[in-house]
C-alpha positions, 0 to 999 in steps of 0.5 A: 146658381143664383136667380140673377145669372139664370135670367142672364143665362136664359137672355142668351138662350132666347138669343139663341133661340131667336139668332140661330142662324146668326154667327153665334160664338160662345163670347158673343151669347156670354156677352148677351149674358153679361158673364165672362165665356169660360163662366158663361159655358160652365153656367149654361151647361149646368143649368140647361144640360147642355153646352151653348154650342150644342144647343145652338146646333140643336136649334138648326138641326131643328130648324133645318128639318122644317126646311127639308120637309118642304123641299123647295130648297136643297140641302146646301141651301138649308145649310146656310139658311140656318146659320151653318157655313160648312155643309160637311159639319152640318151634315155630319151633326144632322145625321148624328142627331137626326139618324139619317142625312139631310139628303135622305131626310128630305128626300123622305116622305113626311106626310105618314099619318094624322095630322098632330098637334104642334107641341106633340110634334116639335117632342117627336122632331126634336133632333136628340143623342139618343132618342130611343131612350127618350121616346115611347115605344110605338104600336 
C-alpha cells in the first residue's frame, strides 16, 4: 500500500470518526477516499485491521456507552442518536461487543472507583471482540 492511499484511507477514517452517526455506507466513505468501494474495503481492512462497517459500528457502540452512562436518554434513544436505525441490530452488536445489553449496561452503576484518566478509560471502554485477550488481568 502506498502512502497516498493511506492518507485517502485515513480521510475516511476521521469521516467515520467525525460522521458516525450520519448514514454511512461503504460507497459514500469509499468516495471520501477517492477509490472504487470493492478497493476502499479490501484497503481499510488491510490497513486498520478491520472492515469499514465494523469500525463504524465500533465508533457507535463506543459512543453509545457515553450515552448510556449518563442515563438521561433511553436505550432506543441511544439508538438513533448515534446513527443506528434498527434497535434489534444495535442492540445485537452492542452485547456482542460490549458483553451485556444496552439496557443492562445503562442500567449499571458506573461510578466504581477513581476517577482515571481519559486516555486510560477510552483503552478500558473501547467495546472489542474479545476482550479478554487484550486486557490485563485485574487485582
Amino acid at each position: 500500500m502506498n502512502l497516498e492511499d493511506l492518507v485517502r484511507l485515513r480521510r475516511a477514517r476521521d469521516a467515520v470518526d467525525r460522521d458516525y452517526a450520519l448514514p454511512l455506507d461503504v460507497p459514500a466513505l469509499a468516495r471520501v477516499a477517492l477509490m472504487s468501494p470493492g478497493h476502499f474495503s479490501r484497503s481499510f481492512r488491510a490497513a486498520f485491521g478491520e472492515t469499514p462497517y465494523s469500525y463504524l459500528m465500533t465508533r457507535r457502540i463506543e459512543r453509545a456507552k457515553a450515552l448510556l452512562r449518563r442515563g438521561d436518554l433511553s436505550v432506543t434513544e441511544v439508538c438513533f442518536a448515534v446513527g443506528c436505525t434498527s434497535l434489534g441490530s444495535f442492540s445485537s452488536r452492542f452485547t456482542e461487543l460490549v458483553g451485556e445489553s444496552p439496557s443492562a449496561y445503562r442500567a449499571r452503576c458506573h461510578e466504581d472507583g477513581a476517577a482515571i484518566p481519559a486516555c486510560y478509560a477510552k483503552l478500558y471502554t473501547r467495546p472489542v471482540r474479545n476482550r479478554e485477550a487484550e486486557l490485563p488481568p485485574r487485582s
